[in-house]
N, C-alpha and C positions, 0 to 999 in steps of 0.2 A: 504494500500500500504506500503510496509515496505523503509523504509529509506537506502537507499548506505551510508554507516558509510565511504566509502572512497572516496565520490565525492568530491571534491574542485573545487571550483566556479572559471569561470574563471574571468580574474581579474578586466574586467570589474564592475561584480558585488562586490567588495571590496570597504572598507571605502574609502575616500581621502586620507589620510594616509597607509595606507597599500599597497594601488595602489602607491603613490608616492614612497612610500620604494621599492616594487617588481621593477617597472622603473628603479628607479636608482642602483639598483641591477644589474639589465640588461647590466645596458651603462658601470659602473664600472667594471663587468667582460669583456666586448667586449676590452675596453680600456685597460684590462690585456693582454688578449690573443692578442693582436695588440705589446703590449711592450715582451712580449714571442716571438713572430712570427719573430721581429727585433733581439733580445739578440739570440735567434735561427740560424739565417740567418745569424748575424755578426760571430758566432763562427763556422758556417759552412764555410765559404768563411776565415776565419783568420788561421781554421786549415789546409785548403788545401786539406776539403773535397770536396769543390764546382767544384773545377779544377780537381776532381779525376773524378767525378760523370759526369761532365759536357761533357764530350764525348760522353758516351756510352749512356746517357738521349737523347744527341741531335740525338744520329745514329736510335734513338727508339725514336721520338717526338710525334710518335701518341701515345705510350701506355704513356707518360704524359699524355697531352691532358684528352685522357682518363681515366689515372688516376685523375686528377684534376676535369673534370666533374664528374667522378662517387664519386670525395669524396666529392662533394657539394651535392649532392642527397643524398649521406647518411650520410650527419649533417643534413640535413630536417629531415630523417627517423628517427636517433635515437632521435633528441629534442622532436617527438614525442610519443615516445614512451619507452624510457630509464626512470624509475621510481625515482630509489633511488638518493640522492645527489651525494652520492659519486661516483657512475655508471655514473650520471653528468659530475664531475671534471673530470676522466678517462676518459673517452671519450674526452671531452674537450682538457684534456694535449694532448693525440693521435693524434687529426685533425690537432693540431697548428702546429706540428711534422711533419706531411704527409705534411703539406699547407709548408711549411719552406724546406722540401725536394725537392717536386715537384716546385718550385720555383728557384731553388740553381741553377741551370744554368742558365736560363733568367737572373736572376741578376748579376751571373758573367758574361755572356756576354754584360751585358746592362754597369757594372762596366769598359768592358774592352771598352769598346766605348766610353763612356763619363761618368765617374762617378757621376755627377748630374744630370744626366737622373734620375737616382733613386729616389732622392731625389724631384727631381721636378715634378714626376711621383705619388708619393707616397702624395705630396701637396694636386695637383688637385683632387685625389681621397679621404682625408677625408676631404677635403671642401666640394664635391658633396656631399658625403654622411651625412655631417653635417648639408646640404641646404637640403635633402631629410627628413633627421629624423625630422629635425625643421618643411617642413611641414607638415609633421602627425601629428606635435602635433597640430601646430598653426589651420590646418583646424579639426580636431577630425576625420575626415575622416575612416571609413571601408574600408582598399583595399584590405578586403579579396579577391571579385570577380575577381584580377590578379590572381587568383593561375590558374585558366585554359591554360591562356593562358599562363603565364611562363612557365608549363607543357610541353603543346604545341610548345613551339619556342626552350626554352632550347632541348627536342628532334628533332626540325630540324636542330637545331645548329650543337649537336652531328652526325647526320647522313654528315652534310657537312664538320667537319672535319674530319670525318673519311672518306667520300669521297674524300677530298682533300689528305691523304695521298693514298688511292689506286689507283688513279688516275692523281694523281702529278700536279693539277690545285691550282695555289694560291689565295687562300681566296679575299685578298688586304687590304687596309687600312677600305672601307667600311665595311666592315665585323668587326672587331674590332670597329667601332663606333659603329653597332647596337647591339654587344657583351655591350658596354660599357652601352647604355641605355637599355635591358634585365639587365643589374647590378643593373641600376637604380631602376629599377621598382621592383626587388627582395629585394632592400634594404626598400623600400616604404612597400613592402609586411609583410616582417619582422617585422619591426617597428610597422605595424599595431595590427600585429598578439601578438607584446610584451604589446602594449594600451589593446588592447580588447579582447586575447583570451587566451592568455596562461594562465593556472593555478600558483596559487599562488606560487607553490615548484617547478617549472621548468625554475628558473631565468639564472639556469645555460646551459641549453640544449638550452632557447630563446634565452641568449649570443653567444650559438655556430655557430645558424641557421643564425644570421646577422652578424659575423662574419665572414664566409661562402662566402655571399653574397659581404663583401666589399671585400674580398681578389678576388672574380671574379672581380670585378670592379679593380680593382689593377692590376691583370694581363691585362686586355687589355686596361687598359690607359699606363701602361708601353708597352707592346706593340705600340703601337700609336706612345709613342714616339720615340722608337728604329726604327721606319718604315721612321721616319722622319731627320732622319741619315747617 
């Protein structure tokens, strides 16, 4: 049987050491791309792009929406499949970019309501997601088996905001709770998948994919709270 010269093991199968470094590789870029996402977003809202954009985004809320769902499908896609590192970071800088634009009006309208809406918003959501990561680690737990069904709900989701905008029926608060815990469970997902399956060179595409996953949890715990205004 001839040898794949270019399998790498996913990272399960790695020393303690080497899994420990790929991990903390993981959280270290997520924590980059989370401090990008804000430096981003404050210079877009400081230059008086946010209030340019924030009209003509809010008159076209579905294609957000849908642009915001389809860029989290396609940071799964590429973490899977983007090879080289640098194709990584690139990709990486790109999403933080789109995630920071498609964002830019929610936040200046949540700014112009109560400016620590934001803030208090932005809490809850790396708390959950800090209680989530901690326990995949704490139980060692495989969540691979949620990729189905995220699959499955993130496209009902998608079919009912888009139904929601052709036929002008409001979602409501409940909806954005069960938005918040599908976050949940993609963040669980993720985390998993950075424990036990990613390969050893793809620290930067697994950074992007839970990345991804808290910035949905962000949008609709900010939602949540704007609802509650």
């Amino acid at each position: 049987m001839t040898e794949n010269v270019n399998y790498l093991a996913p990272v399960s199968e790695l020393s303690v050491d080497e899994r420990s470094t790929f991990i903390w590789r993981c959280y270290a870029h997520v924590v980059g791309a989370i401090v990008a996402f804000a430096l981003v977003s404050v210079y877009l809202f400081q230059s008086g792009i946010s209030a340019a954009i924030a009209g003509p985004m809010i008159s076209n809320w579905w294609m957000v929406l849908g642009a915001f769902m389809l860029g989290g499908w396609g940071a799964a896609h590429v973490a899977h499949r983007v090879k080289s590192v640098q194709a990584q970071y690139a990709a990486l800088a790109g999403f933080v970019f789109l995630e920071a634009l498609i964002f830019a009006p929610m936040l200046f309208f949540a700014y112009a309501m109560e400016p620590s809406i934001i803030d208090s918003a932005a809490g809850v959501t790396l708390l959950g997601c800090v209680g989530l990561i901690a326990t995949a680690h704490i139980t060692k737990k495989d969540f691979s088996f949620l990729r189905g069904m995220l699959v499955w709900i993130g496209m009902l989701a998608f079919v009912a905001i888009i139904g929601s905008m052709i036929f002008g029926f409001h979602l409501g608060t409940w909806f954005s709770v069960a938005m918040i815990g599908f976050a949940g469970a993609a963040v669980l997902y993720d985390t998993s998948n950075i424990i036990h399956h990613f390969p050893q060179d793809k620290y930067v595409a697994a950074s992007m994919q839970l990345f991804s996953s808290i910035a949905l949890m962000f949008w609709y715990v900010l939602q949540l709270f704007m609802s509650r205004d």
